[in-house]
C-alpha positions as CSV (number, residue, x, y, z in Angstrom):
1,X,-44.6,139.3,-142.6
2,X,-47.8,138.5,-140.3
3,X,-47.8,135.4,-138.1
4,X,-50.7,133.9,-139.9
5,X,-49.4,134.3,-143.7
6,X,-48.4,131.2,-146.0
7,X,-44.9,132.4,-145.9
8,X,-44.2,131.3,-142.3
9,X,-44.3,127.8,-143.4
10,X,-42.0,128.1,-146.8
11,X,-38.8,127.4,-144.1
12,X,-40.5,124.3,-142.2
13,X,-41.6,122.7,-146.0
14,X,-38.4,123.2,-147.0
15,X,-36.9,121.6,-144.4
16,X,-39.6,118.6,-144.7
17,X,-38.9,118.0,-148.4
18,X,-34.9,118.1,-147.7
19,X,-35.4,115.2,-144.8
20,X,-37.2,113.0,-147.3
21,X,-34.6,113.2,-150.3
22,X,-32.2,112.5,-148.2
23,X,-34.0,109.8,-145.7
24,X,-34.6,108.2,-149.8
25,X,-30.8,107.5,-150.1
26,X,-30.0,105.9,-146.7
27,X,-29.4,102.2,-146.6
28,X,-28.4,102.0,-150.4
29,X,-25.3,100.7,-151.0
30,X,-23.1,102.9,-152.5
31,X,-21.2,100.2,-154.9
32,X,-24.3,100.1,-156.9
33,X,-24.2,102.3,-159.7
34,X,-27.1,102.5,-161.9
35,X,-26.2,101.6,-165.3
36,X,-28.5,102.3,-168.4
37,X,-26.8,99.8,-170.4
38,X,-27.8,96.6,-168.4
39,X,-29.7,94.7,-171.2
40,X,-27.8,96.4,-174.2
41,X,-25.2,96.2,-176.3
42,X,-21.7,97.5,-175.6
43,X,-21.2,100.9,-177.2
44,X,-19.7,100.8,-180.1
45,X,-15.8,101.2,-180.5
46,X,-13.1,100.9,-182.7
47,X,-9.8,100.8,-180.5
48,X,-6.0,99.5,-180.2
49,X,-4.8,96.5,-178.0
50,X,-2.1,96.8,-175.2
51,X,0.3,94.5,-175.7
52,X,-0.4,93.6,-180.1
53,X,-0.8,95.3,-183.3
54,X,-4.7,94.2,-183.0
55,X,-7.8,96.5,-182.8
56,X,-10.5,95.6,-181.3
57,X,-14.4,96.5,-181.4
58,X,-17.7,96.0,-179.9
59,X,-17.8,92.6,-181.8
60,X,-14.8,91.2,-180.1
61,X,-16.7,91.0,-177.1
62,X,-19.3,88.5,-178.7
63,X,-19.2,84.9,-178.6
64,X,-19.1,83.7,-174.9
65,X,-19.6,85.0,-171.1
66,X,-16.7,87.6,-170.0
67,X,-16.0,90.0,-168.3
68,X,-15.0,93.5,-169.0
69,X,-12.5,95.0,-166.4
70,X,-11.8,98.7,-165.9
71,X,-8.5,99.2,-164.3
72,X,-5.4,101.6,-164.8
73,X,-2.1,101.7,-162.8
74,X,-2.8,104.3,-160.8
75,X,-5.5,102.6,-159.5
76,X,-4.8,101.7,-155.9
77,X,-8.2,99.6,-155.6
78,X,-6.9,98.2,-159.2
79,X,-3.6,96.7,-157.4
80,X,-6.0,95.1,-154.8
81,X,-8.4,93.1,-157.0
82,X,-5.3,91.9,-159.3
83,X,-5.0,88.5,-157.5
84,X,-8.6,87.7,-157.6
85,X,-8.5,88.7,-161.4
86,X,-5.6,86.1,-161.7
87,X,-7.1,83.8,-159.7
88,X,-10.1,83.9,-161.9
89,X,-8.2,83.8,-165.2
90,X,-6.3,80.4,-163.7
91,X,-9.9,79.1,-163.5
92,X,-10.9,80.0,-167.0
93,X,-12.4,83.0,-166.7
94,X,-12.2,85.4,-169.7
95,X,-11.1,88.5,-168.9
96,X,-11.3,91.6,-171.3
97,X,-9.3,94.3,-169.8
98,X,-9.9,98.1,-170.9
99,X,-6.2,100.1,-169.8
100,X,-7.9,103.5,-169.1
101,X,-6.7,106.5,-169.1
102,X,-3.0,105.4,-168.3
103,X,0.1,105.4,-169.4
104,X,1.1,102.3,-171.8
105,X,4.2,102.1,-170.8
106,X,3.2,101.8,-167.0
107,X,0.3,100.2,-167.9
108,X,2.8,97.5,-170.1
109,X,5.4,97.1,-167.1
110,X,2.8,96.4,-164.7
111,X,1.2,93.6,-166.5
112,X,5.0,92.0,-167.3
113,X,5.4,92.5,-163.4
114,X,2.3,91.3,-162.1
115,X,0.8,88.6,-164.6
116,X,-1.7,89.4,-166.9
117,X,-5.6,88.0,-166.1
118,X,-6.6,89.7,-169.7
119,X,-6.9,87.6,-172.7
120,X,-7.1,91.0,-174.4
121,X,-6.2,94.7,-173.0
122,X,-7.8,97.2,-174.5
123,X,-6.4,101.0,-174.9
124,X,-9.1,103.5,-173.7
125,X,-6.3,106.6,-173.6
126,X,-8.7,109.4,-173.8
127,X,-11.7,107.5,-171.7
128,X,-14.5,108.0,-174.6
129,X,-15.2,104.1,-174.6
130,X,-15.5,104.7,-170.2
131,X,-17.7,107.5,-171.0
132,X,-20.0,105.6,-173.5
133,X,-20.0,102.7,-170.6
134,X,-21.0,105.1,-168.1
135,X,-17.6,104.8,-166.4
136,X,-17.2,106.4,-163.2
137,X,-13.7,105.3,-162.0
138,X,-11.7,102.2,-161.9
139,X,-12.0,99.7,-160.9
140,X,-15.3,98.7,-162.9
141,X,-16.2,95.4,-164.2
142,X,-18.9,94.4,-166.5
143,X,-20.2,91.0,-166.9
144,X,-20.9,90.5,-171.1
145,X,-23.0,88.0,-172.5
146,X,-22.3,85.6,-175.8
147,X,-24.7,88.0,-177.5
148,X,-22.2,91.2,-176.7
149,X,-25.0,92.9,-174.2
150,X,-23.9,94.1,-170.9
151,X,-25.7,91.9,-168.0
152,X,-24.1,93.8,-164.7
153,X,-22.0,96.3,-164.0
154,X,-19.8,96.7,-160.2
155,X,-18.2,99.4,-159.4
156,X,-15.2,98.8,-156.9
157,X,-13.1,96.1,-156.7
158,X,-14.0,92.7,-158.0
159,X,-13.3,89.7,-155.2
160,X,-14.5,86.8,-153.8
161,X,-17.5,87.8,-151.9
162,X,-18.5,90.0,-155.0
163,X,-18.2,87.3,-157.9
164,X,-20.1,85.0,-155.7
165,X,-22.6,87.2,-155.0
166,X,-23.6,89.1,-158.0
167,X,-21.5,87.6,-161.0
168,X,-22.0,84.0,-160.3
169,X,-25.7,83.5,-160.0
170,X,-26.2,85.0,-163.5
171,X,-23.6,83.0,-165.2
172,X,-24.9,79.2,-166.4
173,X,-23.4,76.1,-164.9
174,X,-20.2,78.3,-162.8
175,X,-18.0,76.6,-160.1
176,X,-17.5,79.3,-157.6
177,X,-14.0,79.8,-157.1
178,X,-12.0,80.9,-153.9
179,X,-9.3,83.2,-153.4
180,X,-6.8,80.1,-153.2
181,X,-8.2,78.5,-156.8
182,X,-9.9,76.2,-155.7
183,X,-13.7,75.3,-156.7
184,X,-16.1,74.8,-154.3
């Protein structure tokens, strides 16, 4: 190859181009999750409760603010957000719980053992209804308005700092609520 061919540059561009893709992704946060779904509808689903005989669909998330929650027992970060979940469940905050990919019986003990924050568990065994949410690991939580369409999604653990952050300002006429109960 002669000193003065195009070719000579090909490693240097390559280089260039590599420094800028990944100069792009510096100072994002890497608990935010892009999530197609913000502004629509949960997916559709047809799927069995936890703890009753009920099944539950896309329609039983309708009707006021909630919040969806990803978690499974073999979940460590699940164990660690689990007070804050009760803690916002003794402050009246609806919490739909999606079991996923666990065991029911684990999944059924751990609940009895721990308190539940869910005012419904829902069974996602095989993951499809994580897969349709976009889903990437537990914990997730979604925040659902009356109209059944998904306002935010957070991936990680759901606590204090988080819900007053990013869940909070989008829900109409919230308390905030510590980690002892307590509104502020």
């Amino acid at each position: 190859m002669k000193a003065n061919s195009p070719w000579v540059f090909l490693p240097l561009g390559g280089f260039v181009l590599l420094a800028i893709v990944l100069a792009s992704g510096l100072g994002r946060d890497p608990q935010e999750l892009p999530s197609a779904l913000v502004g629509k509808p949960v997916p559709s689903f047809s799927l069995p409760s936890l703890l009753t005989e009920e099944t539950f669909t896309e329609e039983s998330l309708t009707g006021r603010w909630q919040l969806l929650n990803v978690w499974a027992t073999w979940c460590p970060t699940c164990h660690v957000e689990h007070p804050y979940l009760l803690t916002l469940a003794a402050q009246g905050v609806p919490i739909t719980g999606l079991n996923y990919k666990d065991e029911l019986p684990a999944a059924r003990d751990y609940l009895a053992n721990m308190g539940n924050p869910f005012t419904h568990v829902i069974v996602d065994s095989d993951g499809q209804l994580g897969l349709d949410l976009g889903v990437y690991g537990a914990p997730e939580t979604f925040l659902i308005n009356p109209q059944g369409e998904i306002v935010l999604r957070h991936a990680g653990d759901l606590n204090e700092r988080v819900w007053r952050e990013k869940f909070q300002p989008l829900l109409p006429a919230a308390k905030p609520v510590t980690a002892q109960g307590e509104g502020v």
